[in-house]
Phi, psi and omega in degrees: 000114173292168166329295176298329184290356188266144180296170192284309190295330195263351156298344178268307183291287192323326181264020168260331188250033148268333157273064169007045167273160147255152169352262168004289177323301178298303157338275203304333182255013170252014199000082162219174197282123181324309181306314179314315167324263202319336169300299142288346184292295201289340174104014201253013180212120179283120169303075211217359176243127187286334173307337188275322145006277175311298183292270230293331197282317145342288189285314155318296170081056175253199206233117194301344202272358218256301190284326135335321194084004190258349190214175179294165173253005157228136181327123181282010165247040181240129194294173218248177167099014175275330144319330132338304200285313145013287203273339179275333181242034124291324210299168173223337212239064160291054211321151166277120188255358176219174183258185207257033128316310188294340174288308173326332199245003173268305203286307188312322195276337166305344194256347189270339187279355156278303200282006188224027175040070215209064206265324156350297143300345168262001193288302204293355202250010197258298172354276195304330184282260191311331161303304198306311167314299162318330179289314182284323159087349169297123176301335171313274196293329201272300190312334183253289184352300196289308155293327154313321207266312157343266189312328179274325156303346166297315177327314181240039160060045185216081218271347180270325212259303188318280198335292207301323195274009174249022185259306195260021148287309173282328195284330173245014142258038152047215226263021177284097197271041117274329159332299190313322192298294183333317173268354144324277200307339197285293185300342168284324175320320192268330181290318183305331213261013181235011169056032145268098167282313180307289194320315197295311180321300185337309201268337192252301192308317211274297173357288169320284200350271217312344175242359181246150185319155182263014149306334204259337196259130167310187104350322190281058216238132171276050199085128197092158154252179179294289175321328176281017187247322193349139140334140199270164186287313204262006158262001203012191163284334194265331185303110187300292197317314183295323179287335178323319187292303189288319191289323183288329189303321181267008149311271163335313162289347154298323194270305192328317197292301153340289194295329178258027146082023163284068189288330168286321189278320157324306150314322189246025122320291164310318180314270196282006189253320183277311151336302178272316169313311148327338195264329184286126173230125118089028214276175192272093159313050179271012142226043161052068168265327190050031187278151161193201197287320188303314172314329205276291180355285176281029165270305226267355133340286188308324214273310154321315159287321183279000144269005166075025178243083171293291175003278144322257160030263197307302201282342180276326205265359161237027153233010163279320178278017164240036187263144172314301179297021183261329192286328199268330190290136191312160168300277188350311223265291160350270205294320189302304178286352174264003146269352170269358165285336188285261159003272177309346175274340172269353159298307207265032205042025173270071176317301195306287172315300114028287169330275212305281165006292165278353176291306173297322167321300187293323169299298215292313175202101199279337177280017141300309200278301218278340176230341189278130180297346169285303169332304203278349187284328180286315184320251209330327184297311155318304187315277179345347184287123160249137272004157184263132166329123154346149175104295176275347183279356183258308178288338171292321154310293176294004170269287177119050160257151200221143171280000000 
């Protein structure tokens, strides 16, 4: 039986118990009823509206045309080898076999070979990157080994696996608290792409908390107390990397916030997030944060959009990209974001815009557009326009989407 001969319910179960769901599970983030499930799985209740299609597919986190039967079920640019990556964080008993310069120096070119979007080639270089970490018992080097592999797997939509390695990012920086921070942000990345927000914001505010000065905290407190956030004396207050660290947790904890529809509380994430940035000049970005005033800029876009004021969105997003400090910034940072701007030009119906958007993506780092299954889910939206945007018709191709 080819693809296209499987029925639509039962392409829908297979891909529910890959994202390790039950009926239930599924049920309860479609809110409909577990019978309503079994029913299409079973074939006794007909699929026949495409928007219910989309949310499931949604949820899924495939591609609608994947559950259609019209295409491969994995993006024909996404490189092979997250099964590798798989078989590397089962393994535990890793001898040491190089010295941590050399890991060190391993460890640097996995993050510029993340930050220049090259992900194909980190795909193939993570394996080995984690045996050798795991080897190495530096707790330093295994925590960003593990956040590298973490991120990129979000990248690629394999967002349960992303958990487990930003899990054991944390379980190894132990009682280290810029480390731990530093593996927060990985585990709030993966609890967002698994469209658990609440949980994540649960993990990313107290994070912050715990590493920025207590000048810095709001009203907006997450567990815990104040005092029990103080900075330990040897990160002090004044440690520019640590407030980096804490200012991306709550950039993160803005958008977690956005996403479970706290749109004030979110603001005022951004908020105390733009306060520490104003602070930072010129500070050694050593744990690939990429925080600054810019950062924050393209939070509140994004953030701006996930409250549905695309509007808003859009007018902050064409007077963000023309600051020096946008040019500077990784591709990975870039391209990821002009697809969630891509997203907002398609709230306000503006296919063209939209376009132009995943089109600049694709010059800036094309595998954000050619492998993340979110991407290729706006191409195909685009796509459908007849006639379809300058542009898209090429990248719908070069995905390997068909009208």
């Amino acid at each position: 039986m080819t693809n296209d001969d499987i029925p639509i319910g039962r392409r829908v179960a297979r891909w529910r118990v890959r994202r390790s769901m039950t009926q239930q599970m599924l049920a309860d983030r479609l809110r409909r009823s577990k019978s309503w499930v079994d029913k299409i799985e079973r074939g006794a209740r007909t699929l026949d509206r495409y928007s219910v299609i989309q949310e499931l597919a949604h949820v899924l986190r495939v591609d609608p045309e994947v559950l259609l039967g019209q295409q491969r079920p994995t993006p024909a640019g996404t490189p092979d080898g997250v099964d590798d990556i798989r078989a590397a964080l089962a393994r535990y008993d890793t001898p040491p076999a190089q010295t941590t310069e050399e890991l060190r120096r391993q460890v640097g070119y996995a993050w510029l070979t993340y930050q220049h979007a090259h992900y194909g080639q980190l795909v193939r270089v993570l394996p080995g990157l984690l045996d050798a970490a795991q080897g190495a018992r530096s707790a330093e080097l295994l925590v960003q080994a593990y956040r590298i592999t973490s991120s990129l797997l979000v990248k690629l939509g394999e967002a349960d696996l992303a958990w487990l390695a930003a899990d054991r990012a944390m379980a190894a920086a132990g009682d280290a608290p810029i480390l731990a921070a530093t593996a927060a942000i990985s585990v709030g990345q993966a609890l967002r792409a698994q469209d658990r927000d609440r949980l994540a914001l649960a993990a990313l505010l107290p994070a912050a908390n715990r590493v920025l000065p207590p000048s810095t905290h709001s009203g907006d407190q997450e567990g815990g107390d104040r005092t029990a956030r103080e900075p330990p004396d040897h990160e002090g207050q004044g440690d520019h990397r640590g407030r980096a660290v804490g200012g991306t947790l709550l950039l993160q904890a803005a958008l977690a916030a956005a996403g479970c529809g706290e749109h004030h509380r979110a603001d005022e994430l951004a908020d105390r997030a733009a306060r520490i940035a104003a602070g930072l000049r010129g500070y050694d970005d050593t744990h690939r944060t990429n925080f600054g005033s810019i950062a924050v800029d393209l939070a509140r876009v994004v953030v701006a959009a996930q409250r549905g004021d695309a509007d808003e969105a859009l007018q902050r997003h064409v007077t963000v990209i023309r600051r020096e400090a946008w040019r500077r910034l990784p591709a990975e940072h870039r391209g990821a974001y002009l697809v969630d701007v891509a997203r907002a030009y398609l709230q306000v119906g503006d296919l063209r815009g939209a376009a132009r958007a995943l089109v600049d993506a694709d010059s800036v780092a094309p595998a954000e557009v050619r492998c993340r299954p979110l991407a290729r889910t706006v191409i195909a939206e685009i796509a459908r326009a007849n006639p379809a945007p300058a542009g898209v018709t090429r990248l719908a191709t070069l995905v390997g989407l068909t009208r």
